[in-house]
Steps between C-alpha positions, in 0.01 A plus 500: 500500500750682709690775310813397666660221656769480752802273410749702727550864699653655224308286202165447381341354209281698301113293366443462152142613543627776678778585189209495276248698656798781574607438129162581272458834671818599307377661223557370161457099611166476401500493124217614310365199283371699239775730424777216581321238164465794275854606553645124410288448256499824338706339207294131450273472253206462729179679611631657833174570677406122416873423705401777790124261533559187425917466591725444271472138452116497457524770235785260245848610665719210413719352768788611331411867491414468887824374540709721377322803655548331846840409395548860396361658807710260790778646299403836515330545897846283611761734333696712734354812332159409574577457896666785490233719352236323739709591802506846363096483562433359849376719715718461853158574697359158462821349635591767784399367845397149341623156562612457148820726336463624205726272259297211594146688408688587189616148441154336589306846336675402114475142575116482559474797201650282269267206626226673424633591139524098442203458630340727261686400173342094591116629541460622886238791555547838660647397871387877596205649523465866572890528555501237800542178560153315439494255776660220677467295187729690322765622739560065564539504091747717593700303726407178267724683295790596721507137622542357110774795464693338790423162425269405806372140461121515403502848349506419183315230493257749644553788226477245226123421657428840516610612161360197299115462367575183439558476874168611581337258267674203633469574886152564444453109393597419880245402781576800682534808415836569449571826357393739744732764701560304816702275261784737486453620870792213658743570179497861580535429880818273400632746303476759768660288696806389291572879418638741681747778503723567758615833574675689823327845647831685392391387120160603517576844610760532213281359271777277367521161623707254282188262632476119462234337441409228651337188334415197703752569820737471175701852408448628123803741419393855491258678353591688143383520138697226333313242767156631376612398125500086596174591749284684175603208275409240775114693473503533110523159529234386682273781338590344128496112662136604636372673155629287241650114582284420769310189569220341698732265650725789584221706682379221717914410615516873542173571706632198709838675576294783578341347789808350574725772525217696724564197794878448442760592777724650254553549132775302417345123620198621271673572208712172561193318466370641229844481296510179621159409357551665178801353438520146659828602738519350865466798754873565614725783622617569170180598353434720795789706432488510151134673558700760755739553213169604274343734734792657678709597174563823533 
């Protein structure tokens, strides 16, 4: 994927794989597993190396307490204090002579740093190994996770799948194999696609860039902490759907919008559909924008 591409002279629009790789070099976005569980649950009444190997859920965290240390930590990584104290931290060498400035890595650093946090508190393993990225694999969980925090059609759907045993019990029923990592391959293609981040040359040399992303051709305010609050909920959401009210029936209409999503033009007539499905409307105009009013609420 190109790191940049042209929309005019003096404008260009920035990758999301390209954001992502610039933005887990800055250090303190990878979060260590094991210190990050026995820190929240440092005041439950549970074992906490049984939480650190088997994940919170697996060793008899109730959804409740989950909840309200997710709820607890959105608040806390989205308060002004905490961007400013991360801003204090990143080091202007990763962004100086890159194609990304350096409010946007910070934006995109927190964003997929708090990800990972969720991620954690619903039962993912270590993401890292050795203090890098482990593979391909993982870096697309990565972006499965920006695309559910912007609201890309298919993401969550896709999350939900990835974050669910129940998910991998079902698909496994199927003639096919359907679980394997190709599945996710298209979604994260989409979502590269839909999101971008434009920015002038003039802001990446200052480092400051006011940017706008962009989401499906479609522009999404600007990027700042009180957008990441909705964005962090919109993942806790799908994390706790995936864990603990999840069906069979649920899997196999998500796993469907999977595939979907990974062939669709654009993100808003797949999420149409699938509204339209779930819900018995007609497809119209005014469900179309009322799914732009979701994702580009800023």
């Amino acid at each position: 994927m190109a790191e940049m591409r042209n929309t005019t002279n003096k404008t260009s629009e920035v990758a999301l794989e390209t954001i992502v790789n610039k933005a887990i070099q800055i250090p303190g976005v990878k979060v260590d597993r094991q210190k990050f569980l026995a820190e929240s649950f440092a005041k439950e009444d549970i074992d906490i190396q049984s939480i650190i190997k088997e994940g919170p859920i697996e060793a008899g965290c109730s959804r409740e307490t989950i909840g309200h240390i997710a709820n607890k930590l959105i608040l806390t990584r989205t308060s002004a204090s905490s961007a400013a104290s991360f801003a204090m931290g990143l080091p202007g060498g990763i962004a100086m002579g890159a194609t990304v400035p350096a409010d946007v890595l910070q934006f995109f650093g927190m964003s997929l740093r708090l990800a990972q946090e969720l991620a954690y508190l619903y039962g993912a393993q270590d993401l890292w190994k050795d203090g890098e990225i482990d593979d391909d694999a993982v870096r697309n969980q990565l972006i499965l996770y920006c695309g559910v925090m912007f609201g890309v059609s298919g993401a969550a759907a896709g999350v939900r799948i990835l974050s669910s045993q129940i998910a991998k019990t079902t698909l496994k029923k199927l003639p096919q194999q359907a679980l394997t990592k190709t599945l996710w391959y298209p979604v994260v293609k989409q979502i590269g696609k839909l999101i971008g981040v434009k920015v002038t040359k003039n802001a990446v040399a200052k480092g400051v860039s006011k940017a706008i992303p962009v989401v499906g051709g479609v522009i999404s305010g600007g990027l700042n902490f009180a957008s990441m609050l909705p964005m962090a909920k919109r993942l806790a959401a799908s994390l706790d759907k995936a864990n603990f009210d999840y069906t069979e029936a649920e899997v196999l209409d998500d796993y469907n919008e999977v595939q979907e999503a990974g062939v669709s033009t654009t993100a808003v007539e797949v999420e149409k559909k699938s509204l339209c499905k779930r819900h018995g409307h007609t497809e119209g105009k005014d469900l179309g924008r009322g799914y732009q009013r979701v994702i580009f609420k800023g």
